[in-house]
KESE-951478 format. One record per residue (C-alpha): chain; x, y, z. Coordinates in nm, 2 decimals, always signed. Layout:
! KESE-951478
A, X, Y, Z
...
***
This chain:
! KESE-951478
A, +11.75, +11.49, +11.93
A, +11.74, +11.72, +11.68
A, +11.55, +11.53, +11.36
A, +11.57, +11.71, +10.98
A, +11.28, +11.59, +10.72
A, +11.36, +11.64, +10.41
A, +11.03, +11.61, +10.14
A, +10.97, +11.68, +9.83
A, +10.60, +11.81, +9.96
A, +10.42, +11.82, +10.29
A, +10.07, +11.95, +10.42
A, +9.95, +12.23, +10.44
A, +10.23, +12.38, +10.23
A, +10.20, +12.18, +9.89
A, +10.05, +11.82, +9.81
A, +10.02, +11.60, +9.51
A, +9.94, +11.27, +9.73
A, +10.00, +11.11, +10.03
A, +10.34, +11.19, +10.09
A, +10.22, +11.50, +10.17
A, +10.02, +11.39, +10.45
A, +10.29, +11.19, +10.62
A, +10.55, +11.43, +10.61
A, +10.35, +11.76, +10.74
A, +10.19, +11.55, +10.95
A, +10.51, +11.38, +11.09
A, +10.73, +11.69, +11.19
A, +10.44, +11.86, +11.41
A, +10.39, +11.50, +11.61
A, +10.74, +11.47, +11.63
A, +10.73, +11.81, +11.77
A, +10.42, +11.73, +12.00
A, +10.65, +11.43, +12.15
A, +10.93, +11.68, +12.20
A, +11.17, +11.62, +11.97
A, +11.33, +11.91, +11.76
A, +11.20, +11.84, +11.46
A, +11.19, +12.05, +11.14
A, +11.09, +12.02, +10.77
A, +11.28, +12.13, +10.49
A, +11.13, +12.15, +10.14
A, +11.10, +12.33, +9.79
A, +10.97, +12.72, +9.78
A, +10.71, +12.67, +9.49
A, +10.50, +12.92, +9.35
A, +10.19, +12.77, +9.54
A, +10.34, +12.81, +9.87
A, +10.40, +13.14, +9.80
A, +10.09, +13.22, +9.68
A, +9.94, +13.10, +10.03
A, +10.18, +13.17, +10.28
A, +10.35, +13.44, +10.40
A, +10.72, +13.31, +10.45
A, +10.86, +13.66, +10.46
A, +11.24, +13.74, +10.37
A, +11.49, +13.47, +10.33
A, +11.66, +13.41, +10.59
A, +11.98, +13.29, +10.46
A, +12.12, +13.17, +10.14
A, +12.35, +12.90, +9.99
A, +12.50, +12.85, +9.66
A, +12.47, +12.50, +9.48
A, +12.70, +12.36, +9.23
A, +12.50, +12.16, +8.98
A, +12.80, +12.04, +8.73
A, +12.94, +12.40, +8.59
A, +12.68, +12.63, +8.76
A, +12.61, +12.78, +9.03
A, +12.26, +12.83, +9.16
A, +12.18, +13.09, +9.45
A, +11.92, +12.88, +9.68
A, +11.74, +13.14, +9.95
A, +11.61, +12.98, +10.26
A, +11.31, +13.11, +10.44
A, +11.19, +13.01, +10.78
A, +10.80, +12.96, +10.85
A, +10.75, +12.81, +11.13
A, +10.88, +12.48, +11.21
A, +10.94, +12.44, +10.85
A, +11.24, +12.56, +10.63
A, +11.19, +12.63, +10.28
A, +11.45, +12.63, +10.00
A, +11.33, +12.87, +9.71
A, +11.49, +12.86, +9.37
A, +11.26, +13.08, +9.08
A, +11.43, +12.90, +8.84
A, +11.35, +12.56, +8.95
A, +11.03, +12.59, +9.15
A, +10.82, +12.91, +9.05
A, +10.63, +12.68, +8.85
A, +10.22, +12.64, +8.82
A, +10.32, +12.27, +8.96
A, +10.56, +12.01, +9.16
A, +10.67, +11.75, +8.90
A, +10.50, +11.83, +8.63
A, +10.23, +11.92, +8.38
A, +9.97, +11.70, +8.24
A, +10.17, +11.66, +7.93
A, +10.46, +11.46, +8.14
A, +10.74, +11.56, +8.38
A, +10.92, +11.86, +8.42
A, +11.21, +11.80, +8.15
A, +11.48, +11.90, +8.40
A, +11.35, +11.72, +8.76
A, +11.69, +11.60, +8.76
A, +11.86, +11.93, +8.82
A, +11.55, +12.04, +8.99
A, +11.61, +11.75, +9.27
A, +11.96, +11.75, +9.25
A, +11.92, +12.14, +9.38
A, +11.70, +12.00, +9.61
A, +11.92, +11.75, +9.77
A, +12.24, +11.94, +9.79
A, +12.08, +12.22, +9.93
A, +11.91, +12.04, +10.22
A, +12.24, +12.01, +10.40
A, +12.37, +12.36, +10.31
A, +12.06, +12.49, +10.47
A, +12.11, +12.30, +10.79
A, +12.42, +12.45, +10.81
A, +12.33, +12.83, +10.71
A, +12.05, +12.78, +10.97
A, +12.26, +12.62, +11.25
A, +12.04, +12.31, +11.27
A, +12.27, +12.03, +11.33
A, +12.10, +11.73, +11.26
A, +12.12, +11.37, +11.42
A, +11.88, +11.24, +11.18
A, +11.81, +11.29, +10.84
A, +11.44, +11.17, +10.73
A, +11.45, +11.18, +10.32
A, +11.10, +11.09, +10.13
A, +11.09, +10.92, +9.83
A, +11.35, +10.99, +9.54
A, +11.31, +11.38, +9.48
A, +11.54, +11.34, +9.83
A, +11.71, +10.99, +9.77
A, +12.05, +11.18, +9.70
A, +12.03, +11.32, +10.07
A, +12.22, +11.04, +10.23
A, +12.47, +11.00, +9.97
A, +12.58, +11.35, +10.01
A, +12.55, +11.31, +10.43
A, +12.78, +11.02, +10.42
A, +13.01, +11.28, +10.23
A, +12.97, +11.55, +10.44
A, +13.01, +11.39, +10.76
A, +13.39, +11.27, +10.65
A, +13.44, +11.63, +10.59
A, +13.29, +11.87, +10.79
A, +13.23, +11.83, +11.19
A, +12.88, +12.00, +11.17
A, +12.75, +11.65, +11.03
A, +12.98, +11.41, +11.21
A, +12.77, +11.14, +11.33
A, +12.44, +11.22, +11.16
A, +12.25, +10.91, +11.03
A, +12.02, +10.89, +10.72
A, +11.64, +10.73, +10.71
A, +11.48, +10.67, +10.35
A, +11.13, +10.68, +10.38
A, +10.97, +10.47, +10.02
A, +10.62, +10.59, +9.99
A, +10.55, +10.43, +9.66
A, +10.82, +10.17, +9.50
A, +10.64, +10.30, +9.17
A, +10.86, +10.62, +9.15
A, +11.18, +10.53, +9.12
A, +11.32, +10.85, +8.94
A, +11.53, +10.78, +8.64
A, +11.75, +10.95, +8.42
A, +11.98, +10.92, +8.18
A, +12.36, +10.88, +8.26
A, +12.47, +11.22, +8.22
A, +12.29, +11.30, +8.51
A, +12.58, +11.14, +8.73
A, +12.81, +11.42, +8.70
A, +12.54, +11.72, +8.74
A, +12.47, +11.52, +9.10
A, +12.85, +11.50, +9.17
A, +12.86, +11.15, +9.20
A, +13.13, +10.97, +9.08
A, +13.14, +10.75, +8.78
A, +13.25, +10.41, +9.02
A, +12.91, +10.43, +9.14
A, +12.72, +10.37, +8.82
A, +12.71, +10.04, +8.90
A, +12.43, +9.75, +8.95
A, +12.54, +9.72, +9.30
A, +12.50, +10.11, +9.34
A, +12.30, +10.36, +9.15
A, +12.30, +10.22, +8.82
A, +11.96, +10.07, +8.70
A, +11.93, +9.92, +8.34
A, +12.15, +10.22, +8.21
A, +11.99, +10.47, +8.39
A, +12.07, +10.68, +8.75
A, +11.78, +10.56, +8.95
A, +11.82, +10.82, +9.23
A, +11.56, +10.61, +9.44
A, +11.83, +10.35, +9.43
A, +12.08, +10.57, +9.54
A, +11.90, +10.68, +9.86
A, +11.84, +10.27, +9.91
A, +12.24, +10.23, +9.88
A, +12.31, +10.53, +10.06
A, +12.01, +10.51, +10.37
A, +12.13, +10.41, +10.73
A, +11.81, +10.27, +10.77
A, +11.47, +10.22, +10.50
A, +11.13, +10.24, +10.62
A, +10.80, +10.16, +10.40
A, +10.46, +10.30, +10.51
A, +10.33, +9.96, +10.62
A, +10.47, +9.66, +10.79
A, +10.30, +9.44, +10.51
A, +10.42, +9.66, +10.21
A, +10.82, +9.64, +10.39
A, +10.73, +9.27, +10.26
A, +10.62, +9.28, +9.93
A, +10.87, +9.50, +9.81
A, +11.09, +9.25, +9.86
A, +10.95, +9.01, +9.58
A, +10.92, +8.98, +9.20
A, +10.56, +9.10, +9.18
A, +10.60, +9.45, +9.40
A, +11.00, +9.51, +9.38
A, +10.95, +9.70, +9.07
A, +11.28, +9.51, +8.95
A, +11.48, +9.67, +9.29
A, +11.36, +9.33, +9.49
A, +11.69, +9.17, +9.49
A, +11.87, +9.48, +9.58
A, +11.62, +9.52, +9.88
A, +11.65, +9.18, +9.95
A, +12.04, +9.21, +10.01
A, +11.93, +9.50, +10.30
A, +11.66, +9.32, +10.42
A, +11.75, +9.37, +10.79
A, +11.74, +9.79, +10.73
A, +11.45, +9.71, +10.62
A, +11.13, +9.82, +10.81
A, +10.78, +9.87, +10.79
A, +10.60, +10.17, +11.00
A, +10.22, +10.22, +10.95
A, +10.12, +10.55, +10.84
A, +9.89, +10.77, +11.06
A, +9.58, +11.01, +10.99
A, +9.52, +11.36, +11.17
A, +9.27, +11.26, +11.37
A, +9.24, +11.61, +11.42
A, +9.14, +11.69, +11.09
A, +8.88, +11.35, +10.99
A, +8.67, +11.37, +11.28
A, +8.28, +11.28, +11.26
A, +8.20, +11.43, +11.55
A, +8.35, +11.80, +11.49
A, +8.38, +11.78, +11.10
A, +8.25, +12.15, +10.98
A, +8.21, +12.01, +10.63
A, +7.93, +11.77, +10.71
A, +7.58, +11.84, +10.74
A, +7.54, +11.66, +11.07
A, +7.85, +11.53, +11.31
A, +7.81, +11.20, +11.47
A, +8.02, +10.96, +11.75
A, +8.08, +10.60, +11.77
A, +7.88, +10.67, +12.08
A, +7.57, +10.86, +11.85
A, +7.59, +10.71, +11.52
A, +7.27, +10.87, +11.39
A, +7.40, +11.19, +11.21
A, +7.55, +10.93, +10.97
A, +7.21, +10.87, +10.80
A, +7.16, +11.27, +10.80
A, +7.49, +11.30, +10.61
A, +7.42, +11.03, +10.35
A, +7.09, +11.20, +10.27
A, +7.26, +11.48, +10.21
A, +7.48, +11.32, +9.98
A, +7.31, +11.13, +9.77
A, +7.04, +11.44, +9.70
A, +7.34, +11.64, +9.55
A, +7.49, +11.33, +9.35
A, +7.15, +11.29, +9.23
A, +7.08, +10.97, +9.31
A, +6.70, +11.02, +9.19
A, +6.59, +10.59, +9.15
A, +6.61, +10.51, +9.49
A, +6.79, +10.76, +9.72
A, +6.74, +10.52, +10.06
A, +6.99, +10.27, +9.87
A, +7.34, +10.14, +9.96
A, +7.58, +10.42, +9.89
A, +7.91, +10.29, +9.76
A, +8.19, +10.55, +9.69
A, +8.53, +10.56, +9.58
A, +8.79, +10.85, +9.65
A, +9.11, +10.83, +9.45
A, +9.38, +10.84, +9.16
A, +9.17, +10.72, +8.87
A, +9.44, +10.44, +8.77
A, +9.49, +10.09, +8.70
A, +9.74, +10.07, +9.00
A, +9.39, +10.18, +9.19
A, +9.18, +9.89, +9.06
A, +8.95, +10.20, +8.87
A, +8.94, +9.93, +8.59
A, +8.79, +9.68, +8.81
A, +8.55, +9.89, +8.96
A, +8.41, +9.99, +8.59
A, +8.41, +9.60, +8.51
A, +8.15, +9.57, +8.89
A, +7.99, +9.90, +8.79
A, +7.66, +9.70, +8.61
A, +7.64, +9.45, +8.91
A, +7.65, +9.68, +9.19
A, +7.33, +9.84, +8.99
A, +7.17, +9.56, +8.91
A, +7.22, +9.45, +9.32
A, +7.02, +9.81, +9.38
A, +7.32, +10.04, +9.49
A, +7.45, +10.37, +9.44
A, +7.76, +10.45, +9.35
A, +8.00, +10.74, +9.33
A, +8.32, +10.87, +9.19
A, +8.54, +11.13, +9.31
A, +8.90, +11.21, +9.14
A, +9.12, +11.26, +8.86
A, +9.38, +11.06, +8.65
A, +9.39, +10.87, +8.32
A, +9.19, +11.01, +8.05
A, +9.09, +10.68, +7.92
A, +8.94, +10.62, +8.30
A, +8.74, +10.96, +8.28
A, +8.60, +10.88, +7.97
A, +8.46, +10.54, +8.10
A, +8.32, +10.66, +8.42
A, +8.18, +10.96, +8.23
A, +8.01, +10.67, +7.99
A, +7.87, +10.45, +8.33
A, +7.70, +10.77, +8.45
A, +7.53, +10.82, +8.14
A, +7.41, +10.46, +8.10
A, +7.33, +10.46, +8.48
A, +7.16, +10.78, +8.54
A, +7.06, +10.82, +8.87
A, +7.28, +10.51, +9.04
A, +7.60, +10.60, +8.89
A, +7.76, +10.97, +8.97
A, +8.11, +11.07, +8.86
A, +8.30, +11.40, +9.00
A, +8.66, +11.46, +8.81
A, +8.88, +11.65, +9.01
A, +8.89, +11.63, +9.36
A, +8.69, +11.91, +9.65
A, +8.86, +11.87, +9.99
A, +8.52, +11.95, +10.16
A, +8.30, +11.72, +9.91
A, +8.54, +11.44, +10.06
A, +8.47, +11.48, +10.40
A, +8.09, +11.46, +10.32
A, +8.11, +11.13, +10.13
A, +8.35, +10.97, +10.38
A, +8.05, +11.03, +10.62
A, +7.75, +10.98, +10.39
A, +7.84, +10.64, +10.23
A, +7.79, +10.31, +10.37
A, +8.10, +10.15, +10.18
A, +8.41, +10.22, +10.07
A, +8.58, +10.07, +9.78
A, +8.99, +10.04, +9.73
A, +9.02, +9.77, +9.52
A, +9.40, +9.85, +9.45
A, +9.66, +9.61, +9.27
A, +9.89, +9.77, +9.51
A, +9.86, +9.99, +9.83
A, +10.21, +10.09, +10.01
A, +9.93, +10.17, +10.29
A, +9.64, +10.41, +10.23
A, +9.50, +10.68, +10.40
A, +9.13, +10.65, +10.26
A, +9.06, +10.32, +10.41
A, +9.13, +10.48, +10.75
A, +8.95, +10.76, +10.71
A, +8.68, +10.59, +10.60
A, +8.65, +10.36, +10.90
A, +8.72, +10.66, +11.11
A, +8.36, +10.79, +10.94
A, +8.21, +10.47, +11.01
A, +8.23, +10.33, +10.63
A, +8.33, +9.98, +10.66
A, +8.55, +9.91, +10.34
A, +8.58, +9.66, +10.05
A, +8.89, +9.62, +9.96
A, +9.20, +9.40, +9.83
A, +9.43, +9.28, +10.05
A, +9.75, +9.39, +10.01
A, +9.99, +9.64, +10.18
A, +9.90, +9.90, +10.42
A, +9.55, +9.75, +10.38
A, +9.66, +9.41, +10.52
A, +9.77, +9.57, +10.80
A, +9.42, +9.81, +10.87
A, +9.15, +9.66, +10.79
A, +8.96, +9.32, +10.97
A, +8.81, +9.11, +10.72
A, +8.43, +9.05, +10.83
A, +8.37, +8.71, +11.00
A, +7.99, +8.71, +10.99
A, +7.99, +8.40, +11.24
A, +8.14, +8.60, +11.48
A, +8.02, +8.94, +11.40
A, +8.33, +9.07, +11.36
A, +8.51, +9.31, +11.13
A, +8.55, +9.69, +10.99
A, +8.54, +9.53, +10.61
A, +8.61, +9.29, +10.31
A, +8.88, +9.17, +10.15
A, +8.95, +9.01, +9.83
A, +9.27, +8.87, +9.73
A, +9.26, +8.79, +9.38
A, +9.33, +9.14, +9.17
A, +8.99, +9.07, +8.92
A, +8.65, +9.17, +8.88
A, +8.50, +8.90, +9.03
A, +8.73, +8.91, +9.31
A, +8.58, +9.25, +9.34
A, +8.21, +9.15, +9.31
A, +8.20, +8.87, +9.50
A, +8.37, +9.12, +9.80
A, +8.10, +9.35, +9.73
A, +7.82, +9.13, +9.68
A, +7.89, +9.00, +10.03
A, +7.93, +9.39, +10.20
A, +7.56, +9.44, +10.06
A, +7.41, +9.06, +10.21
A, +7.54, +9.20, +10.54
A, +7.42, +9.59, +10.47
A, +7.12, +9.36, +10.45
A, +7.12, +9.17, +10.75
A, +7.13, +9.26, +11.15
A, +7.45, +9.34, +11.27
A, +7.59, +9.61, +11.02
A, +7.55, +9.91, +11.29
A, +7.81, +9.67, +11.53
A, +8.03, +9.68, +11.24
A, +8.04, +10.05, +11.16
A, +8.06, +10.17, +11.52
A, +8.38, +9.87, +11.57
A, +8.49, +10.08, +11.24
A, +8.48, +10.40, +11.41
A, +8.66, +10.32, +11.73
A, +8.98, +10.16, +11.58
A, +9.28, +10.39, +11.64
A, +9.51, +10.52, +11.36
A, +9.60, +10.83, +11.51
A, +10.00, +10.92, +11.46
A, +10.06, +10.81, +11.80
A, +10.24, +10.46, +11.80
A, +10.38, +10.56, +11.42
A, +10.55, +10.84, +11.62
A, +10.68, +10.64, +11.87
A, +10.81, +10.40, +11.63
A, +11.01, +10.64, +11.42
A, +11.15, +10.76, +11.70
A, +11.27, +10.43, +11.83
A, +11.40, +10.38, +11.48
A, +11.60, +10.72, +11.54
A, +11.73, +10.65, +11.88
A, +11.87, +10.30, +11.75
A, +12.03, +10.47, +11.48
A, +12.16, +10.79, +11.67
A, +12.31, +10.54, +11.95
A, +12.06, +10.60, +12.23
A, +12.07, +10.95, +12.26
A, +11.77, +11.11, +12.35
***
């Protein structure tokens, strides 16, 4: 089965969020379980800077409404990579910190008529197409096309992957022609979406079959609160609907062989954990009272992320004698108001803006919890990783979450963390207050070792996808 995943970014090439992570990570395990599997994607300047992709390869010409753009495809690997100076020699993916790129619409466009040109050029005839997210929505539009017209595609079925409902990618109408749609589809039943070309929607009308990271997300798009105003054109394909949990390279966030922290440790021999959160809270300089719970938070400094929530719990987690930590980027009005707890807080409160792979890996293994207090979570990687460190995690319940985390039943002893359901401070509070009673109380070793052997290696999302592109493909292996 020959299986083509198209993304608008993938590890180790170029990454903005967790996209990245699923799609890199998904073409090598597809490859692992034998399937020919490749990735296609955008040439930009930073994968140049970093890889050698040598000399194209081939090239393909793109029609974007009166032009013609030269696309040159370059093979790395397993990977295919469609480079276009114009639109992608650019210090970043979408955007600067100003807003989006003015012309993502043409830059995407490019993007998703040249996918299937390059399969061609390259001879990689494709059973399945795996598009991510709406920089690659127009994919199956333009298969369904292409497979009434040209034999190379006949048969080949389409899979929308929706990392984040969120991101719909919008534009005005006169992007309709530039894509080579035609006008009958600018329509509430199609692409159209409050007067706009919502190419997210278009992949949605256009997909053989949608997946969501998380069986528990696949859900909650479907209603008022999470559809993002798409519910009831989900609801109507509700049975393509489908939910696959999202993996981790286990490879990569392991405790015992991790070469960024100061001392690797095992479900088996935990102690190494208390080495690494020494370590940690020396260089946050948590000077009051060093020996104290370590709480940390790794993430998108947003409201969608709870960061507001976690500011309003800030004073109480001091005032319960804990540390905690910050580490990422985001809204500047966020920033400011860490920046301000630090000072208030000095020496229980430490803030990092930006985000250092390596200073990750040490406070995944140094902390005792692990906050995600998010309004909404398509599925997470960081509560994962942190149970795979042994950090049980406090967090709301909702999407991927749902579906990873065991909420702590202290009669029984059992759990890897805490959940809230109610998106509020004191939701938040009360979920941490009771994480620090049981930091407190025997029992907390069980939970972090029960943390540390649960399984969210890409295994059994592998083998789901590729049940999903058996069904699809009729059965052919």
């Amino acid at each position: 089965m020959n299986v083509l995943i198209a993304a608008p970014e993938a590890v180790p090439y170029a990454k903005t969020g967790g996209l990245a992570d699923v799609a890199g990570t998904l073409s090598v395990e597809l490859i692992k379980a034998r399937v020919q599997a490749r990735l296609i994607m955008p040439l930009y300047r930073r994968v140049m800077d970093s890889f050698d992709v040598g000399e194209p390869a081939a090239s393909v010409d793109v029609r974007i409404g009166g032009r013609v753009h030269r696309g040159n495809i370059y093979k790395y690997k397993s990977a295919y990579f469609i480079g276009c100076d114009e639109f992608f020699d650019r210090p970043e993916l979408y955007g600067t910190p100003a807003g989006d790129y003015p012309d993502n619409a043409r830059r995407f466009i490019f993007f998703s008529k040249a996918v299937l040109l390059a399969a061609k050029a390259m001879d990689f005839r494709p059973d399945i197409i795996h598009v991510h997210d709406w920089q690659a929505a127009l994919v199956p539009l333009y298969l369904k096309a292409a497979a009434r017209a040209d034999s190379f595609f006949a048969g080949a079925k389409s899979v929308l992957t929706i990392h984040n409902l969120g991101y719909q990618g919008l534009f005005p109408p006169d992007v309709l022609p530039l894509a080579g749609l035609g006008w009958e589809l600018f329509n509430p039943e199609a692409v159209e979406f409050y007067g706009k070309v919502n190419f997210l929607k278009a992949g949605i009308f256009g997909a053989d079959i949608i997946t969501t990271v998380s069986p528990t997300y696949a859900k909650e798009i479907l209603t008022p609160e999470q559809g993002f105003g798409l519910e009831g054109f989900l609801k109507k394909r509700e049975s393509l609907v489908k939910g696959v949990l999202n993996g981790i390279d286990c490879s990569t966030w392991n405790p015992a062989k991790d070469p960024y922290i100061s001392c690797n440790f095992s479900a088996g021999k935990p102690d190494g954990k208390a080495e690494c959160k020494k370590g940690l809270a020396a260089r946050c300089g948590f000077t009051k009272n060093p020996g104290a719970p370590l709480i940390s938070f790794i993430g998108r400094l947003s409201a969608q992320k709870g960061v507001d929530l976690i500011a309003r719990a800030v004073p109480d987690i001091v005032a319960q004698g804990a540390n905690i930590l910050f580490l990422g980027k985001g809204d500047e009005a966020y920033q400011k108001a860490l920046g301000e707890l630090e000072g208030r807080h000095k020496g229980s409160v430490a803030v990092e803006i930006g985000f250092d792979e390596e200073f990750s890996h040490l406070i995944y293994a140094g902390s005792d919890i692990f906050l995600m207090p998010s309004r909404y979570e398509p599925c997470g990687l960081g509560q994962m990783i942190a149970m795979r460190y042994g950090t049980p995690v406090v967090a709301r319940k909702t999407g991927g979450i749902a579906d990873t985390v065991g909420d702590y039943m202290p009669l029984e002893g059992k759990g890897t963390g805490f959940l809230f359901e109610d998106a509020s401070a004191d939701g938040l509070k009360l979920a941490i207050k009771n994480a620090l009673c049981a930091y407190r109380s025997g029992g907390w070793m069980d939970m972090v070792k029960s943390a540390m052997r649960m399984d969210f290696s890409w295994k059994r999302s592998v083998s789901r996808y590729i049940e999903i592109y058996k069904n699809l493909a009729g059965g052919s292996g």
